[in-house]
C-alpha positions as CSV (number, residue, x, y, z in Angstrom):
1,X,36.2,19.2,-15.6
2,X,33.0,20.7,-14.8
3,X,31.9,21.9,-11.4
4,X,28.8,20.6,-10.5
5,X,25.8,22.8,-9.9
6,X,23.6,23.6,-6.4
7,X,21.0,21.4,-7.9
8,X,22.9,18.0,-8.5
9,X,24.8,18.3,-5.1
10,X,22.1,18.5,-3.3
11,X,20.6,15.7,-5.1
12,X,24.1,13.6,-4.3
13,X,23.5,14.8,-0.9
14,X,19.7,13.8,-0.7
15,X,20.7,10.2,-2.1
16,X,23.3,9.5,0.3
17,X,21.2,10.7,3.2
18,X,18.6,8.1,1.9
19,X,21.5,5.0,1.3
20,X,22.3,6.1,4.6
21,X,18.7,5.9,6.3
22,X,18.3,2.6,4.6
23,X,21.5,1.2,6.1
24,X,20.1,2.3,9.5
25,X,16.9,0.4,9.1
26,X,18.7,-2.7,8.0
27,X,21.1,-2.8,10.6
28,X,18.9,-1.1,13.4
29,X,15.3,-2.7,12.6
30,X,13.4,0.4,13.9
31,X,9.7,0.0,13.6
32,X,6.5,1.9,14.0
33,X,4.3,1.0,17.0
34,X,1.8,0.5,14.5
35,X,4.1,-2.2,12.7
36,X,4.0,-4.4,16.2
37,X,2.6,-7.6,16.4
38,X,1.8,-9.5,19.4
39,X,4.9,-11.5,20.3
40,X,7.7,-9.2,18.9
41,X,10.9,-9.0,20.8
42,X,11.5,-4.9,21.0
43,X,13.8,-3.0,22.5
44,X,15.0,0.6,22.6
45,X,18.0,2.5,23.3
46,X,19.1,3.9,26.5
47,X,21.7,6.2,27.5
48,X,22.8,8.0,24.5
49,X,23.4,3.9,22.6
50,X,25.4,2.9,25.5
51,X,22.7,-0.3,25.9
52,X,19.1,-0.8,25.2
53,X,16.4,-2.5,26.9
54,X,14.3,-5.1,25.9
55,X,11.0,-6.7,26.2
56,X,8.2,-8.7,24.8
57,X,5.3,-6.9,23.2
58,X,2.2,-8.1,24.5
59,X,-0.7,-5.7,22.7
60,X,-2.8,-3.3,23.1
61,X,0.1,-1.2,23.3
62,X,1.9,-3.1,26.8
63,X,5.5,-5.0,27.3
64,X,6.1,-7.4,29.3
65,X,9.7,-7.1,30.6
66,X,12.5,-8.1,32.7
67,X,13.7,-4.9,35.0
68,X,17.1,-4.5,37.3
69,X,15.5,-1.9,39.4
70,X,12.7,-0.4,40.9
71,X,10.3,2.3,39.7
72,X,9.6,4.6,42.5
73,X,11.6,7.1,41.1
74,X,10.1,7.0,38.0
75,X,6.3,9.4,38.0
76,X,3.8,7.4,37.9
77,X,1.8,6.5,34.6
78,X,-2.2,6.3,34.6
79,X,-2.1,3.9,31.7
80,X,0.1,1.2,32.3
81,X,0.0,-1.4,35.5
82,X,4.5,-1.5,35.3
83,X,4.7,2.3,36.5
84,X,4.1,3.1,40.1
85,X,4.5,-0.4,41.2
86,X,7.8,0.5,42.9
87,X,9.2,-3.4,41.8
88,X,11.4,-4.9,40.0
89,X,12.0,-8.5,37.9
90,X,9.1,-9.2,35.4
91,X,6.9,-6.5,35.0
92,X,4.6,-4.9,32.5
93,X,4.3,-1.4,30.9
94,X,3.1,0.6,28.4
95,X,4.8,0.9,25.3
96,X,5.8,4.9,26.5
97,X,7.0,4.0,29.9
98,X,9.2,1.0,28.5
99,X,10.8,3.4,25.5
100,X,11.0,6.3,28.0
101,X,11.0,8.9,25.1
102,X,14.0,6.7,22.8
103,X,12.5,4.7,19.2
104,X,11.3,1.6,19.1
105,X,13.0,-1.3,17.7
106,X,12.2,-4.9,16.7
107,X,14.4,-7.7,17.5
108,X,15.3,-10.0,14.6
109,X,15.3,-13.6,14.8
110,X,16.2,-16.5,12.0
111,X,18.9,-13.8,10.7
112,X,21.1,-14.8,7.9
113,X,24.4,-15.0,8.9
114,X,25.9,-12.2,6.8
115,X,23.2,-10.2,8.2
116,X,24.4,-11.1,11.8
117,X,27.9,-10.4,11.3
118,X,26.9,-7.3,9.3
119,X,25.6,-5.6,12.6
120,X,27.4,-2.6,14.3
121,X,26.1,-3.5,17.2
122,X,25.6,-7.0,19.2
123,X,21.7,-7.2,20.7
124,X,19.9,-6.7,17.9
125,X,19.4,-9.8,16.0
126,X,20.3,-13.3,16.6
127,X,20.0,-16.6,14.1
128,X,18.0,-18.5,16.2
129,X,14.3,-19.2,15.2
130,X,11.8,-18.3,17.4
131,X,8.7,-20.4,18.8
132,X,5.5,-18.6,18.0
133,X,3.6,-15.9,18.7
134,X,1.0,-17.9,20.9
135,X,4.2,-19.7,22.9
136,X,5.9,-16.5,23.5
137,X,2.9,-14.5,24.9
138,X,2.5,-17.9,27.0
139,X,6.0,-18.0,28.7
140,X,5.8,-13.9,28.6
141,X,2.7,-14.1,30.7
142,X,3.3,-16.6,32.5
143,X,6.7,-15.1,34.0
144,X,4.7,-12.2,35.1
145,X,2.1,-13.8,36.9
146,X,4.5,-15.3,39.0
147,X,7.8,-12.7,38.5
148,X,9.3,-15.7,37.7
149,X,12.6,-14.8,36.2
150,X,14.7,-14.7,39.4
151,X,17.1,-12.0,40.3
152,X,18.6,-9.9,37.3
153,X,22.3,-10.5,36.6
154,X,23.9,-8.1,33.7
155,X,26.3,-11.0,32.7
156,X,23.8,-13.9,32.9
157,X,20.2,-13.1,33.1
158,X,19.2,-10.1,32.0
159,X,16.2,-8.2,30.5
160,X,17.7,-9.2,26.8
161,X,18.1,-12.7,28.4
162,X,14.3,-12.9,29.2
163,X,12.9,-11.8,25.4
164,X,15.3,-14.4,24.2
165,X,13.6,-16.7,26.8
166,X,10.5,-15.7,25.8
167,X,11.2,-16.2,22.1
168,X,13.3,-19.5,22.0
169,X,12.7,-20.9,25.8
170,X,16.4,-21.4,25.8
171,X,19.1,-20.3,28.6
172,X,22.4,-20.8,29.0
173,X,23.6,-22.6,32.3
174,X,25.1,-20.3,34.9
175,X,28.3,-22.2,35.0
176,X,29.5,-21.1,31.3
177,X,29.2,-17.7,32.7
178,X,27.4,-15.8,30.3
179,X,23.8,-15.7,29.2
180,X,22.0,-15.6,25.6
181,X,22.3,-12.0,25.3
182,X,24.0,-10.2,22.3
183,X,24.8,-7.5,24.0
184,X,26.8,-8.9,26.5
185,X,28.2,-11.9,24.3
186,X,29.4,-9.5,21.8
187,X,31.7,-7.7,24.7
188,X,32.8,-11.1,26.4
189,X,33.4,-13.0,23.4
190,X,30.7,-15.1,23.3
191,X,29.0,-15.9,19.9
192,X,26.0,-16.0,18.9
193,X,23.2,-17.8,20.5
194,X,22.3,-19.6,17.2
195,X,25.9,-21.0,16.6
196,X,26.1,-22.1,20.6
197,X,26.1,-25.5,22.1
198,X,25.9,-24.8,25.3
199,X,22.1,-23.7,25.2
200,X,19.6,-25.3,26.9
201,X,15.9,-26.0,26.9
202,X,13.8,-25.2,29.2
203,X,10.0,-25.7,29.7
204,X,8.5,-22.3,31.7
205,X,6.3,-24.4,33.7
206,X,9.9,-25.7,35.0
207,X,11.8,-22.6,35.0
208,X,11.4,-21.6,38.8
209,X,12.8,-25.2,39.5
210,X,15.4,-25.2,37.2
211,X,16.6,-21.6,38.6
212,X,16.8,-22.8,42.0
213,X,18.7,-26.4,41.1
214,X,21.4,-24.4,39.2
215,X,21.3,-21.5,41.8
216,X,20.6,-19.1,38.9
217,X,19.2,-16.1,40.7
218,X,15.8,-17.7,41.2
């Protein structure tokens, strides 16, 4: 048998780097800030792909997004109103603060199942359909007029847990112990969002109530 020459291993090589790249992009959903549209669910790895963090896009290159800490420690940006604030819960940033210097991603909703099961990671696509655009910005906006998300809780409410929110205006009750996110459902055992019936529907105009009636964090 023939060896093969320089030339056609590196085009076997080149191919299987672009198979591979293309498997990435299906499964990861990176996009180009450029590709945003107003209302996309984004997120962006943190931590070496320990977790990512998520957030609603709201234009003119700012996210609106739900945050477990506070920002002193973080230098302060000239662009965006999120950075320098010093606060946490619902807040807004430029697109640069909120990647801190990771890719950007967009969140996929109305995913075919095989799709969903497909994914090496949980958090980065769901079946569920989302509302839109217009409905998202509203509930996105209107969350950080009022920081109106409660208290963060990694199990329960989260910052995956408000873009879902924002997409779907769906939680899950506190008492079934954990939230709508992927990330965290993947690890506990939950399913998927889309397949569960324990989901509720919640008006944002009635989300501060509804928070403080089912002591949720609010």
């Amino acid at each position: 048998m023939e060896e093969e020459s320089d030339s056609e291993l590196q085009y076997t090589e080149k191919n299987g780097e672009r198979k591979r790249d293309k498997m990435k992009a299906f499964l990861s959903h990176k996009v180009e800030e450029s590709d945003l549209q107003v209302g996309d669910h984004i997120y962006t790895w943190r931590a070496c792909f320990i977790y990512a963090h998520h957030g609603i896009y709201a234009g003119q290159g700012k996210v609106v997004h739900f945050n477990s800490r506070t920002l002193k420690s973080r230098p302060k940006c000239s662009v965006c109103s999120g950075s320098g604030k010093g606060e946490s819960g619902v807040i807004e940033s430029c697109l640069q603060c909120f990647m801190q210097k990771g890719s950007l991603y967009r969140y996929k909703y109305g995913a075919r199942k095989r799709v969903y099961f497909a994914q090496i990671r949980g958090g980065t696509c769901t079946t569920q359909i989302s509302d839109d655009p217009a409905t998202v910005i509203h509930r996105a906006m209107y969350l950080l007029n009022i920081n109106g998300f409660g208290k963060y809780n990694l199990l329960q409410k989260n910052c995956e847990d408000f873009a879902i929110y924002c997409k779907t205006g769906k939680l899950v009750p506190p008492e079934n112990g954990v939230g709508c996110s992927g990330q965290i459902g993947a690890k506990m055992g939950k399913c998927d969002i889309g397949f569960r019936k324990d989901v509720v529907e919640v008006e944002v105009e009635n989300l501060a109530a509804f928070l403080d009636i089912n002591n949720y964090g609010g």
